[in-house]
FIBA-554074 format. One line per field, with one value per residue (C-alpha): residue number from 0; residue in three letters; x, y, z negated. Coordinates in Angstrom, 3 decimals, decimal comma. Example, Ala and Ser with C-alpha at 12.3 -4.5 7.8 and 13.67 -1.06 7.14 Angstrom:
FIBA-554074
lolo	(0_1)
dovo	(ALA_SER)
x	(12,300_13,670)
y	(-4,500_-1,060)
z	(-7,800_-7,140)
This chain:
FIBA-554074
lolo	(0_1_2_3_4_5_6_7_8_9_10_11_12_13_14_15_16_17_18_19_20_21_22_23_24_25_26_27_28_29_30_31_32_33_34_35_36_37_38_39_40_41_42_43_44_45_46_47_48_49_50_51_52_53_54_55_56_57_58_59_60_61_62_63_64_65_66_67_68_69_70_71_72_73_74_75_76_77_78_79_80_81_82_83_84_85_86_87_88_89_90_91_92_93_94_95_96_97_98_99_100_101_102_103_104_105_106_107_108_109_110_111_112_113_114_115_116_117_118_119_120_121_122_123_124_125_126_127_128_129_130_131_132_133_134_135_136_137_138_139_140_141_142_143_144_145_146_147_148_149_150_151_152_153_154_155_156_157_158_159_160_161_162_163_164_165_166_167_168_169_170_171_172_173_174_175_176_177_178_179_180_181_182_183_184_185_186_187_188_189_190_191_192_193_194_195_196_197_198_199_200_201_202_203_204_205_206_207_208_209_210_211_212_213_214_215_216_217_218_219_220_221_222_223_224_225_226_227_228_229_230_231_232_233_234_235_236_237_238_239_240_241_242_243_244_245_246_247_248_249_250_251_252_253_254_255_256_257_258_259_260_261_262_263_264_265_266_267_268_269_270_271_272_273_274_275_276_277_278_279_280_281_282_283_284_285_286_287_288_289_290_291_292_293_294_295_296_297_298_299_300_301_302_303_304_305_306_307_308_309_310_311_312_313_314_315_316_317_318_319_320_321_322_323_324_325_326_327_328_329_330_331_332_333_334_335_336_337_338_339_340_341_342_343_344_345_346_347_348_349_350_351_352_353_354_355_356_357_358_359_360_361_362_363_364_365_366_367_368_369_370_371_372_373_374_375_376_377_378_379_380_381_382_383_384_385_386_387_388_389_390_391_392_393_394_395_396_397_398_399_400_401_402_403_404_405_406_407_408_409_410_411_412_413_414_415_416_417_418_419_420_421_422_423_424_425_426_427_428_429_430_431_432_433_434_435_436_437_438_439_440_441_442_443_444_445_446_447_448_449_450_451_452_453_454_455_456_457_458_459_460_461_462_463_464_465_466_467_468_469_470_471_472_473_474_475_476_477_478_479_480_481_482_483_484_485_486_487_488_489_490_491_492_493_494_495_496_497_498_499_500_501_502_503_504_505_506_507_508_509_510_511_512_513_514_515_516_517_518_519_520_521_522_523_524_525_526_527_528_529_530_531_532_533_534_535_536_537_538_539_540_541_542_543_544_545_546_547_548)
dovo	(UNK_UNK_UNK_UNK_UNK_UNK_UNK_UNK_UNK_UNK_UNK_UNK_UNK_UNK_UNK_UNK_UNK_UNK_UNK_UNK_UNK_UNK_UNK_UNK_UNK_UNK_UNK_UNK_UNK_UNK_UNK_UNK_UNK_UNK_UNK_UNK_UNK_UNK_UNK_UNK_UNK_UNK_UNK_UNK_UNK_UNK_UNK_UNK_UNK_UNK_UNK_UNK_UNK_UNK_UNK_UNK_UNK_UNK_UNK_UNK_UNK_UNK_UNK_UNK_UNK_UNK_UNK_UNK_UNK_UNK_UNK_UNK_UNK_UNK_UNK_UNK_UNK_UNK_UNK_UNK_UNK_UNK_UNK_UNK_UNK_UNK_UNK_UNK_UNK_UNK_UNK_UNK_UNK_UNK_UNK_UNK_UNK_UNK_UNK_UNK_UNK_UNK_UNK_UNK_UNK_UNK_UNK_UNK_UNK_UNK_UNK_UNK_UNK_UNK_UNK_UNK_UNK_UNK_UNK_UNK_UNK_UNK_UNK_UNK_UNK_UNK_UNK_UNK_UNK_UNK_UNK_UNK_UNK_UNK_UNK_UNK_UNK_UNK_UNK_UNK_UNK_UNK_UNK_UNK_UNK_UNK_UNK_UNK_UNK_UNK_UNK_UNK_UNK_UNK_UNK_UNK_UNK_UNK_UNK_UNK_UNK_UNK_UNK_UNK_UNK_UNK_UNK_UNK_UNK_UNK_UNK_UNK_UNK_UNK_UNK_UNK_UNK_UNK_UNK_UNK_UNK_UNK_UNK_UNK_UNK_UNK_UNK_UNK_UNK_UNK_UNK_UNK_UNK_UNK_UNK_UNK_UNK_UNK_UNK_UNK_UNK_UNK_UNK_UNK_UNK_UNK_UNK_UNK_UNK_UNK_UNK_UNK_UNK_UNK_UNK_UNK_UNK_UNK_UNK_UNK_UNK_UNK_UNK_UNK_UNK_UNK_UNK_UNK_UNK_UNK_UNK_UNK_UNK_UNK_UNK_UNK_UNK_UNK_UNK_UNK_UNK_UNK_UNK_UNK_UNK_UNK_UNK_UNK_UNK_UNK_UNK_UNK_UNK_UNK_UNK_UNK_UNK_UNK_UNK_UNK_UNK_UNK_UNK_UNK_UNK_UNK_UNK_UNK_UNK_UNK_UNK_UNK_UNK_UNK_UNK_UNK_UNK_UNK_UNK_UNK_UNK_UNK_UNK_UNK_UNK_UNK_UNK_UNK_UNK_UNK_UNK_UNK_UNK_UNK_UNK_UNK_UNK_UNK_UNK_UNK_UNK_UNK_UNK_UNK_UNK_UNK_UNK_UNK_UNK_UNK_UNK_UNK_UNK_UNK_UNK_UNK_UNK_UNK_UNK_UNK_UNK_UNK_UNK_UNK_UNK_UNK_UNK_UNK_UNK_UNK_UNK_UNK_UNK_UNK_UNK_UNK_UNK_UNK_UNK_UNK_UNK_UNK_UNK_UNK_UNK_UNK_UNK_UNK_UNK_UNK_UNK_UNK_UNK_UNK_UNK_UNK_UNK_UNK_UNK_UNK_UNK_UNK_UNK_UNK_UNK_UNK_UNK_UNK_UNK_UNK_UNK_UNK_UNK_UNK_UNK_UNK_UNK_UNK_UNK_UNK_UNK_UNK_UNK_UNK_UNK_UNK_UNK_UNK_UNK_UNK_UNK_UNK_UNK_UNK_UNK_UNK_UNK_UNK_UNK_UNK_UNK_UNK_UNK_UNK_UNK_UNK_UNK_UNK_UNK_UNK_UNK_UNK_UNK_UNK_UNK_UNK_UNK_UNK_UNK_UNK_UNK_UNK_UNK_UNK_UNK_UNK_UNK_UNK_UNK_UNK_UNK_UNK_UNK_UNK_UNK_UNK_UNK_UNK_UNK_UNK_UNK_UNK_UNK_UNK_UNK_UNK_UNK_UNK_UNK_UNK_UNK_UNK_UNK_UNK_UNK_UNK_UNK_UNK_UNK_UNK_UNK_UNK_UNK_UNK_UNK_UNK_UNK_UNK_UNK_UNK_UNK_UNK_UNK_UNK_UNK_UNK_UNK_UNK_UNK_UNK_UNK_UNK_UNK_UNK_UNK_UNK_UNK_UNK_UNK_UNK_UNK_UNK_UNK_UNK_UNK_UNK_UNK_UNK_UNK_UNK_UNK_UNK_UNK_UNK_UNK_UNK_UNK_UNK_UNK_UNK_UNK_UNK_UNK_UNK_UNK_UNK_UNK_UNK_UNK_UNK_UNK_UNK_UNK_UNK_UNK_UNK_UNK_UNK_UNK_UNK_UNK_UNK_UNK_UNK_UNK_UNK_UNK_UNK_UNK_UNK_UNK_UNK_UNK_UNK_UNK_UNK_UNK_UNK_UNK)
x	(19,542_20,629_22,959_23,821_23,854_24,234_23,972_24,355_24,756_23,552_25,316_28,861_29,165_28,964_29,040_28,861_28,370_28,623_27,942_27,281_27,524_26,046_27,862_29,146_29,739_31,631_32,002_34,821_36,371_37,253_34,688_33,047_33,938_30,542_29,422_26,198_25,386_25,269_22,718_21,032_20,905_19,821_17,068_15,859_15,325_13,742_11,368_12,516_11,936_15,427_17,432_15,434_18,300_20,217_20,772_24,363_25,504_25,217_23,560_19,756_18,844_20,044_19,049_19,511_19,230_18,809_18,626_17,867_17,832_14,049_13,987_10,488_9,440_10,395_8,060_8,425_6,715_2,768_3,794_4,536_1,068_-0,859_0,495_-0,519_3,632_5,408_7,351_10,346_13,569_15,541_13,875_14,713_13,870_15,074_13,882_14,785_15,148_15,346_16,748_12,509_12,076_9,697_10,296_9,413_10,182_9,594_9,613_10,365_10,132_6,808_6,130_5,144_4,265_6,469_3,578_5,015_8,182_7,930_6,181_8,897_11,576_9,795_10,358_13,874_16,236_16,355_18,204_20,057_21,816_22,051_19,264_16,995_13,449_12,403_13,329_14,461_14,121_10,529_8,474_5,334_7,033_8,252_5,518_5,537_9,629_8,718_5,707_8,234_11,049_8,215_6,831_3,255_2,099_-0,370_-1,993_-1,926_-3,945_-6,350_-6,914_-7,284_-9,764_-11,336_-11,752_-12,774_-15,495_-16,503_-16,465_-19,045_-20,968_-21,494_-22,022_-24,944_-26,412_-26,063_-27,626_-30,461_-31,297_-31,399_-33,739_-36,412_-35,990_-36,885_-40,113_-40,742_-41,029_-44,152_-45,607_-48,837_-48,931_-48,108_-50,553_-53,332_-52,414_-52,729_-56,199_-57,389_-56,344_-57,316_-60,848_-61,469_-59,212_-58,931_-58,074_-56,093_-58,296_-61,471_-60,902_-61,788_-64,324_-66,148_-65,523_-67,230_-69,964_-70,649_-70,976_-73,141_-76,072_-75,704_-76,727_-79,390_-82,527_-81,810_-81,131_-83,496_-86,644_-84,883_-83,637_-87,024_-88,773_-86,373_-86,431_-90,534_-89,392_-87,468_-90,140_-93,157_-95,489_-93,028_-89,764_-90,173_-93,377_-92,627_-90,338_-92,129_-95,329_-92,966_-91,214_-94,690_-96,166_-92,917_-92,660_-96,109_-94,939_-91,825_-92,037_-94,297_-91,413_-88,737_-86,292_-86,287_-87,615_-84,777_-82,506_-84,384_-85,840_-82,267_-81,552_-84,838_-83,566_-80,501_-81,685_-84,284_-80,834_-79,201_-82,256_-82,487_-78,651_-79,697_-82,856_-80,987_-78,020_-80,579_-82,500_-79,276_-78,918_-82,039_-81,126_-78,213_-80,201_-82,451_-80,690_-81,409_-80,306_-78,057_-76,005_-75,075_-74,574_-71,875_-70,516_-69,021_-68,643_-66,411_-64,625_-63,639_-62,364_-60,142_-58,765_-58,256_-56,358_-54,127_-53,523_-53,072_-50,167_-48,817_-49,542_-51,678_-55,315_-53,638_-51,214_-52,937_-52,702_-49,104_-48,456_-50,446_-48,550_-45,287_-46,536_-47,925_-43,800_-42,923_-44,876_-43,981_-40,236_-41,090_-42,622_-39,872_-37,102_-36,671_-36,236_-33,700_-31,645_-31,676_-29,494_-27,302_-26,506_-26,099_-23,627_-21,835_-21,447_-20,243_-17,518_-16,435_-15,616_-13,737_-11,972_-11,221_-9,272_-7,312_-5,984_-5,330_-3,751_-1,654_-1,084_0,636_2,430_3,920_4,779_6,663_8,717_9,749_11,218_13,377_13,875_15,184_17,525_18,766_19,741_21,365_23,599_24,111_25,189_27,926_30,758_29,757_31,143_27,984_27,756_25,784_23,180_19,869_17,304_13,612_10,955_7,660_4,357_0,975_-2,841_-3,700_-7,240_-8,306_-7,080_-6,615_-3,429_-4,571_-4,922_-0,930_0,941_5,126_8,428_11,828_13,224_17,254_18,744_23,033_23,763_22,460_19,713_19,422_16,055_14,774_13,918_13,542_16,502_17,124_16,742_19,143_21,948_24,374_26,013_28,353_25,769_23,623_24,562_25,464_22,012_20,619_22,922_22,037_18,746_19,041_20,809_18,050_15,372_16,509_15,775_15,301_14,376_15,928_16,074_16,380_19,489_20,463_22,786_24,113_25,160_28,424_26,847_30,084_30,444_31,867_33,515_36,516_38,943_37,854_34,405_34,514_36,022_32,873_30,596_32,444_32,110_28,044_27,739_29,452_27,267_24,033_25,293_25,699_23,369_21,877_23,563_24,621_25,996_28,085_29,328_31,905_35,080_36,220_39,346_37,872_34,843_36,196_38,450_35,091_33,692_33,743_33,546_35,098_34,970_37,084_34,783_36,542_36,864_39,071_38,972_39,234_39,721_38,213_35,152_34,988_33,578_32,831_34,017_33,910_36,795_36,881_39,926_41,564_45,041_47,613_44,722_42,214_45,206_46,496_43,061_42,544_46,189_45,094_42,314_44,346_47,220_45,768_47,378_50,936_50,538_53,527_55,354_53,466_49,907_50,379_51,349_48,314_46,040_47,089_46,710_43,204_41,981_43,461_41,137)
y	(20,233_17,284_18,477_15,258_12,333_10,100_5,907_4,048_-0,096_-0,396_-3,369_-3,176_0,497_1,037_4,838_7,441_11,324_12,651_16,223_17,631_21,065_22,776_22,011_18,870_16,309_12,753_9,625_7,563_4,340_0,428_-1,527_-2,901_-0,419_0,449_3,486_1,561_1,079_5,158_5,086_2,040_3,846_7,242_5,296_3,729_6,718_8,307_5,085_3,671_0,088_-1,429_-4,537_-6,331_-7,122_-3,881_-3,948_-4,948_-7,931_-7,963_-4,825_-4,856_-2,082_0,236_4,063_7,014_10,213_12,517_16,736_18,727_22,922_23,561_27,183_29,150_27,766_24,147_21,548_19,334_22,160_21,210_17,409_18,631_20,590_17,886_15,336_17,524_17,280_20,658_22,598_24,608_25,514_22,537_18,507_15,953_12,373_9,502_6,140_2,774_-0,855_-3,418_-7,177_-8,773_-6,157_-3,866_-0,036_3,026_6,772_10,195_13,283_16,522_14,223_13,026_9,608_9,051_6,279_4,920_6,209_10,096_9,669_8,515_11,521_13,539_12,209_12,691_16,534_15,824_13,353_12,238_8,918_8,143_4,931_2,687_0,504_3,311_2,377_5,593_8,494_8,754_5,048_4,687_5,431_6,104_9,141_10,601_12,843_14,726_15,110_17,035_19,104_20,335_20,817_23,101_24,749_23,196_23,750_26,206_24,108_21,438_22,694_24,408_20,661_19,041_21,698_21,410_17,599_17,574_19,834_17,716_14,650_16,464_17,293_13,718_12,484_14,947_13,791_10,128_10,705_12,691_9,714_7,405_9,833_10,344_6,476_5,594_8,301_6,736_3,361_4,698_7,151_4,996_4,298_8,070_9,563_6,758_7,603_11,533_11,343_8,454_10,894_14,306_12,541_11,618_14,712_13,789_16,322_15,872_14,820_13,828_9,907_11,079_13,068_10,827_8,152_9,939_10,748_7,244_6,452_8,926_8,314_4,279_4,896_8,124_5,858_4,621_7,660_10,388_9,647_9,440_13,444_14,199_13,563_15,177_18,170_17,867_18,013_21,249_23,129_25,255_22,581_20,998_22,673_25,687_26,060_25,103_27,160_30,353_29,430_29,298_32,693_34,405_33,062_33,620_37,612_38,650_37,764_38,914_42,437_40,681_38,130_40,690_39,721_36,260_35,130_37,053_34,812_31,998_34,306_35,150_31,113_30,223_32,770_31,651_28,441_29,737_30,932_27,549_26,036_28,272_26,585_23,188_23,536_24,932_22,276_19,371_20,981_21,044_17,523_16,714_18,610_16,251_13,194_13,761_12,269_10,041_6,208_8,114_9,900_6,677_5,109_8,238_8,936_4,952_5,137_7,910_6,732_3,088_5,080_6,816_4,275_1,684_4,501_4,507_1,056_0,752_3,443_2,287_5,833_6,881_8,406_11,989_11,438_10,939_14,614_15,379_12,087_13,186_16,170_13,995_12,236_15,584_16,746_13,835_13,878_17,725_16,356_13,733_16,379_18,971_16,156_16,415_19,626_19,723_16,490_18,743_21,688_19,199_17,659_21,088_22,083_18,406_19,281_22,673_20,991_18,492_21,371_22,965_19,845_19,028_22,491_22,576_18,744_20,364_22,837_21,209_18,189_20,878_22,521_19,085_18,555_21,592_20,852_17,585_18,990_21,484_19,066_16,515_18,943_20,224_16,486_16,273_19,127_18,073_14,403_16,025_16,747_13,221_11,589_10,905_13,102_10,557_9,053_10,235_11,038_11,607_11,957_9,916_11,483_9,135_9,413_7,681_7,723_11,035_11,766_14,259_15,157_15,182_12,743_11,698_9,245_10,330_8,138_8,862_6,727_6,399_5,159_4,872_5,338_6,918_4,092_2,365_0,699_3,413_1,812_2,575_3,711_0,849_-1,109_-0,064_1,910_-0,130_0,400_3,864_4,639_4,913_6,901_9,572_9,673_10,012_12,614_14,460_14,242_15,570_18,392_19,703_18,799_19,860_23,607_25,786_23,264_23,931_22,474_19,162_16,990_15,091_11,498_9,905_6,491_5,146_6,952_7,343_3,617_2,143_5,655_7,263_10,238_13,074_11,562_10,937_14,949_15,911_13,903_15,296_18,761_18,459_17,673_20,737_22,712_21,098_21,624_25,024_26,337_23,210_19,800_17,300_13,609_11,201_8,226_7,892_5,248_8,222_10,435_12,463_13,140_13,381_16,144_18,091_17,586_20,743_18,266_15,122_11,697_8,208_5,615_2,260_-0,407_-1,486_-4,707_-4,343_-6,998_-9,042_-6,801_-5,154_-1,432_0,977_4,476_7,945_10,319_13,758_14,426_17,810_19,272_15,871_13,101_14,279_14,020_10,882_9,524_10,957_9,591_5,615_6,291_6,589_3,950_1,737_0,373_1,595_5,447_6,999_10,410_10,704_9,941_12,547_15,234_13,549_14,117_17,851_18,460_17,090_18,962_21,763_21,593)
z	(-17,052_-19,116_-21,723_-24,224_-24,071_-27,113_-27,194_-30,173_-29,875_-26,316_-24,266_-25,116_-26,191_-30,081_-29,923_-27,416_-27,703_-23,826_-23,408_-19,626_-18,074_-14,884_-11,642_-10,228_-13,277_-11,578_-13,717_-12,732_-14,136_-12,915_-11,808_-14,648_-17,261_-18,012_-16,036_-14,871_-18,543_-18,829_-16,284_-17,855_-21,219_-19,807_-17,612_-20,593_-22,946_-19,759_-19,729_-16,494_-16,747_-16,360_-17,929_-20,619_-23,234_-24,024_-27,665_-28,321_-29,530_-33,176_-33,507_-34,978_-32,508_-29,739_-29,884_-26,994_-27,302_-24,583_-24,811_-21,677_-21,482_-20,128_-18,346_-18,783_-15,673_-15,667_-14,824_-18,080_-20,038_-18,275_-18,703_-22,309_-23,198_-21,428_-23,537_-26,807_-27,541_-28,865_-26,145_-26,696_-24,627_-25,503_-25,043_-27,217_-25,821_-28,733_-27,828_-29,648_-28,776_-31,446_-30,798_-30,308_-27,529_-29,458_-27,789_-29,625_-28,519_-29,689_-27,912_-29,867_-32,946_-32,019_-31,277_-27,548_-25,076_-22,385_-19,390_-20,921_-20,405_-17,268_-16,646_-17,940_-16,098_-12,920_-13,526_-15,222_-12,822_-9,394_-9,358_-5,819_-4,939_-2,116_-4,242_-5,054_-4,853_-6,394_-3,956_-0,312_0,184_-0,599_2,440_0,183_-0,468_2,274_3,059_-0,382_0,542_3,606_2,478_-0,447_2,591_4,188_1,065_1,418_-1,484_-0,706_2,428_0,256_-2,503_0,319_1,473_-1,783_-3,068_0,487_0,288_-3,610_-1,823_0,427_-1,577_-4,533_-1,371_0,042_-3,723_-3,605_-0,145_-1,389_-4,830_-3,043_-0,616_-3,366_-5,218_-2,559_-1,398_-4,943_-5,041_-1,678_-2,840_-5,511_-3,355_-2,818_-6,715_-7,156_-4,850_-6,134_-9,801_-9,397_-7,632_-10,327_-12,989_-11,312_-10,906_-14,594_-15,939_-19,449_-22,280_-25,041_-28,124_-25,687_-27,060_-30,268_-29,456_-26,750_-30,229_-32,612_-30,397_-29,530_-33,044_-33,791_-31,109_-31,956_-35,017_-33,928_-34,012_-37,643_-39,376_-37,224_-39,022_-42,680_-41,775_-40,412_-43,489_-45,966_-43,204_-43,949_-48,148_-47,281_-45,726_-46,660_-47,352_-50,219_-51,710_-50,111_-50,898_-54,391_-55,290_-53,480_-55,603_-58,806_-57,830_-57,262_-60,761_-62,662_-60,686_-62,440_-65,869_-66,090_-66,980_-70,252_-71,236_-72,807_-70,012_-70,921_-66,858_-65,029_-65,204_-64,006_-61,235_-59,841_-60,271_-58,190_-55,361_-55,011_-54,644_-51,532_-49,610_-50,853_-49,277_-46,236_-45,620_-45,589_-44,115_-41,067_-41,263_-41,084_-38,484_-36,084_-36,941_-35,975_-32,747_-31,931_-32,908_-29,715_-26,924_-24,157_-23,306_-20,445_-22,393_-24,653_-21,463_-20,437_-23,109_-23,559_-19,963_-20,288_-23,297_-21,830_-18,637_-20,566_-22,605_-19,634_-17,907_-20,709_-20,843_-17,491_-17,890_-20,620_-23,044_-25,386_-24,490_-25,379_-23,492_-20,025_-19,043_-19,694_-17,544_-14,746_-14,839_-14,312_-11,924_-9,766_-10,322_-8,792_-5,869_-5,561_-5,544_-2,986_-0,758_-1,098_-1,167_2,745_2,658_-0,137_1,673_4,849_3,156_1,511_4,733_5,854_2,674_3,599_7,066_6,342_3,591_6,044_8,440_6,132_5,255_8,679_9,227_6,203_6,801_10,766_9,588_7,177_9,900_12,154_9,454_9,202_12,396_12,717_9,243_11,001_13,999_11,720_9,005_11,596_13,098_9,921_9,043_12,055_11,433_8,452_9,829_11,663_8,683_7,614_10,536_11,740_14,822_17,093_14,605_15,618_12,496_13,592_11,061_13,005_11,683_12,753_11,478_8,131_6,425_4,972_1,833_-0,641_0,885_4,182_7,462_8,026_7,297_7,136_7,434_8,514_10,566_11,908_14,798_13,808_17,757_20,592_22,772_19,293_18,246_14,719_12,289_8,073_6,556_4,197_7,268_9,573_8,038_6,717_2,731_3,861_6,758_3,914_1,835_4,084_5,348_2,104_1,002_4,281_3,147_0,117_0,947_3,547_1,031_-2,397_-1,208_-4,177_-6,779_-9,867_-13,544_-11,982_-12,399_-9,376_-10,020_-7,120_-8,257_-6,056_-3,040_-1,211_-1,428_1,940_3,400_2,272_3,790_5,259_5,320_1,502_1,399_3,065_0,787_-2,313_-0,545_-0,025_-3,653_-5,305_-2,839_-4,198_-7,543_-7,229_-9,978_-10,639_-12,309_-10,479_-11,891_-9,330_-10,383_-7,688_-6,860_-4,340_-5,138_-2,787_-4,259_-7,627_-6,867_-6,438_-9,527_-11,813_-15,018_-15,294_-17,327_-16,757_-18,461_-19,505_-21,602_-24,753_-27,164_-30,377_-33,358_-30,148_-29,435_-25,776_-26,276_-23,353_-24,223_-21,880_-21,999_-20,697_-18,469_-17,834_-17,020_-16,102_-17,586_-14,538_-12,003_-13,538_-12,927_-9,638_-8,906_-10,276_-7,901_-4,894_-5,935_-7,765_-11,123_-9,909_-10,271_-8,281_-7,764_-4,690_-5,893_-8,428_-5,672_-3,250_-6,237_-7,287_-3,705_-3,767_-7,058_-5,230_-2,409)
C-alpha cells in the first residue's frame, strides 16, 4: 500500500507532502491543475520511463519520495533480497532528477538502478488508463491475467519445471551426438594408433634404458680387451697370487716378529675381500661386453621406434603409455557412445512426454478459465450499461514455451453481430474504460498489497453509469488501496479519502498544490463538479445526496 507521497520541485509543484490510506482514495481538480503530474512524479520514483524534463523551472533538481507498508507476504520483499537491498515493513523509494538529466535513486537508503525499481513497482502499482500500455491493454499479457484469474500457478510451475526438463535433456542428446561424431571422425587414427602402440608397448623409462644400452655395446669392442687384461692382473696368476704368496710368507713369521706383522696381515686380507669385489664386478662386465651385432641392431631399432612414436604424437618417450591409455578410453567411449545416446534419447523422449501433459493440462485449465472469466465480465458489463457487449477471451496454439503452447487475447465486440476485435481497437474512450474496469474486477481476485490507480477511467460516461463505476471501485478497494483520478461526481462520492488538486500563482509563479477535503470542502467540490464554476443551493443538496449514497 502506498502511504506518502512527497515531491519536491517537479514541473510546477514546489512542495508536496500527500499521505494515502486504505480504501478508495479519488483525486479531483480542473483540467490542468496538475493531477497527471502526481502520476508523473510517482511513475518516476517507481522508474517508469515517462516525460524527459521534470525538474521545475528554476530548480537545480527534482526529488520524490515514495513509502509503501509491505505485509510479511508481499511480493516486493523477494525483489528486495534478490537485489542484495535491506527489507523491512515499510519501503522507502527516493529518486532524484537534476536539470542535465542525470537520475539517481536509493531504495531503503541504498543506492539502486532504474532496472530495480522497475522491478519493484511491478509488485507495488497497477497503472490503468485509457492509454495504458502496461496492463489490460497489452495483449502480451493477457495470458498471465488469466492464469492468475484461474490460480495457475501450480500447473504453471509443473510446466516450466517440466520443459526446463526437457530442454537439459535435449542439450544432453545434442552434446552426446557431437561427442561421438567427433570420436567418429578419429576412429581410424584411434584404432591405428592403439594397435601401433599396443604392438611396440613402451614403458616408462625404456628410452633411457634402450640409450644407455646402445652406448654401451658401441663402444663394447674398444674397451672388452682393456677389462680382460686387468681381469687377468686380478687373478691367481698376478695380484691374487701376489698377495696370497705375501700372506703365506708373512703367516710363518709372525708369531717371531713381537706382533709387529699383524697389522699388515689384517691389511693384506682385507685387501683379498676388496679384491674378491672387483674381481667379480669386472667379471660381470665382461659378461655384458659379449653381445652380438643383433642385439646392437635391436636395441637402436627399438630405441628409434620409440622415439618416432613420440614425435609422431607429439609427447615425450615416457609419455607414450599414459597416451595410449587415452586413446584406448576414447575408443571405449566411442564404442559405448551408442549405447549411452540411446538412453538419452530415451530420458528426452520420456521429458518431452512429460512436457507435453503438463502444457495439456495447463492448455485446458485455460480454456475453462476463459469460459468463466468471459462470463464473469459479462455480468459484470451489465451495471455498466453495457448489457449487450459481448467479451470472449480467444485462446490459439503458439510455439512451446516455458509457459506452455497458447497464445491468449481478449477480444470485444460493443454489440451483438459485431466484428471482435482488441480492446484498444474497438471500444471507444467510455466503452473503454468500462471494459477495463470489468476486467479488473474479475481478475484482481485475492491479490493484495497492490495499489490499483485508475487514471480518468470514467472518462466519456457519467450518471448512473458513472454511479456504477464509482460503485465497482470501492468494492475493489475493499481491503486493498485504490487511487482514481476521476472528473466524475459520481465516482467521487465513493471515494473513502479525498483530495481537490489545483493551481495558484504566486508573485507570478504557477504552483500545483493537493488539499484534503472533508465535511462542506468535499461537498463544495463534489458540488463544482456537478455545476461547474457557479456552485448553487441545489448542487450542494445533489452532492450531499451523492456522498450519501
Amino acid at each position: 500500500m502506498l502511504c506518502a507521497l512527497d515531491i519536491r520541485d517537479m514541473l510546477i509543484i514546489d512542495r508536496l507532502e500527500l499521505s494515502f490510506q486504505p480504501g478508495l482514495n479519488v483525486l479531483t481538480g480542473e483540467t490542468g491543475a496538475g493531477k497527471s503530474i502526481l502520476l508523473d512524479s510517482l511513475g518516476f520514483v517507481l522508474g517508469w520511463r515517462g516525460r524527459a524534463e521534470l525538474v521545475r523551472q528554476g530548480a537545480t533538481q527534482g526529488e520524490v519520495t515514495a513509502v509503501f507498508d509491505l505485509p510479511k507476504d508481499h511480493a516486493a520483499r523477494a525483489v528486495l533480497a534478490d537485489a542484495g537491498l535491506p527489507v523491512s515493513d515499510e519501503l522507502y523509494l527516493r529518486r532524484i532528477n537534476t536539470v542535465e538529466g542525470r537520475k539517481t535513486a536509493w531504495v531503503n537508503d541504498r543506492r539502486c538502478s532504474g532496472e530495480v525499481l522497475r522491478a519493484l513497482s511491478e509488485t507495488l502499482v497497477e497503472l490503468h488508463g485509457q492509454h495504458d500500455d502496461r496492463g489490460l491493454l497489452n495483449p502480451r499479457g493477457h495470458r498471465a491475467l488469466l492464469d492468475a484469474y484461474a490460480v495457475l500457478d501450480d500447473q504453471r510451475r509443473a510446466t516450466r519445471l517440466a520443459w526446463t526438463q526437457a530442454a537439459a535433456a535435449r542439450k544432453a542428446v545434442e552434446e552426446t551426438q557431437a561427442a561421438l561424431e567427433a570420436v567418429r571422425s578419429e576412429e581410424e587414427f584411434l584404432r591405428h594408433s592403439v594397435a601401433e602402440l599396443d604392438e611396440l608397448a613402451p614403458e616408462p623409462g625404456e628410452d633411457a634404458k634402450l640409450d644407455a644400452s646402445r652406448r654401451m655395446m658401441q663402444g663394447a669392442e674398444r674397451i672388452r680387451d682393456d677389462v680382460a687384461r686387468a681381469f687377468a692382473l686380478l687373478g691367481g696368476e698376478a695380484a691374487e697370487g701376489s698377495i696370497g704368496e705375501a700372506m703365506r710368507w708373512l703367516d710363518g713369521t709372525v708369531d717371531q716378529a713381537s706382533g709387529m706383522l699383524e697389522m699388515p696381515l689384517a691389511a693384506l686380507n682385507r685387501a683379498m675381500i676388496e679384491l674378491g669385489e672387483a674381481q667379480s664386478g669386472v667379471s660381470q662386465c665382461l659378461d655384458a661386453l659379449h653381445f652380438s651385432t643383433s642385439d646392437l641392431e635391436d636395441a637402436e631399432e627399438r630405441l628409434f621406434a620409440i622415439r618416432a612414436l613420440a614425435r609422431k604424437h607429439d609427447v615425450s618417450p615416457d609419455d607414450l603409455a599414459e597416451f595410449a591409455g587415452t586413446l584406448r578410453a576414447k575408443l571405449a567411449a566411442l564404442e559405448a557412445g551408442d549405447a549411452d545416446l540411446v538412453t538419452r534419447k530415451a530420458d528426452l523422449a520420456k521429458a518431452e512426454k512429460n512436457y507435453e501433459t503438463a502444457a495439456d493440462e495447463l492448455s485446458k485449465s485455460r480454456r475453462d478459465a476463459a469460459g468463466r472469466l468471459d462470463v464473469d465480465v459479462t455480468r459484470e458489463l451489465a451495471p455498466l450499461k453495457m448489457e449487450r457487449a459481448v467479451f470472449e477471451t480467444f485462446i490459439t496454439a503458439a510455439d512451446p514455451g516455458p509457459d506452455g503452447r497458447d497464445s491468449v487475447a481478449f477480444q470485444v465486440a460493443t454489440n451483438p453481430g459485431a466484428p471482435s476485435g482488441a480492446l484498444n481497437k474497438i471500444a471507444s474512450g467510455g466503452e473503454l474504460s468500462r471494459f477495463m474496469l470489468a476486467l479488473k474486477v474479475c481478475l484482481t481476485g485475492e491479490r493484495s498489497g497492490l495499489t490499483m490507480i485508475f487514471d480518468e477511467i470514467d472518462r466519456g460516461i457519467g450518471g448512473a453509469t458513472a454511479d456504477a463505476v464509482g460503485r465497482r471501485l470501492a468494492s475493489m478497494a475493499t481491503g486493498g488501496q485504490v487511487l482514481v483520478v476521476t472528473h466524475s461526481p459520481q465516482v467521487a462520492a465513493r471515494g473513502a479519502h479525498h483530495w481537490r488538486v489545483q493551481k495558484q500563482v504566486t508573485d507570478g509563479t504557477t504552483l500545483s498544490t493537493v488539499v484534503p477535503l472533508i465535511g462542506d470542502d468535499r461537498v463544495d467540490e463534489i458540488a463544482r463538479m456537478l455545476a461547474g464554476d457557479t456552485v448553487t443551493a441545489a448542487a450542494r443538496a445533489a452532492a450531499q445526496a451523492l456522498l450519501a449514497g
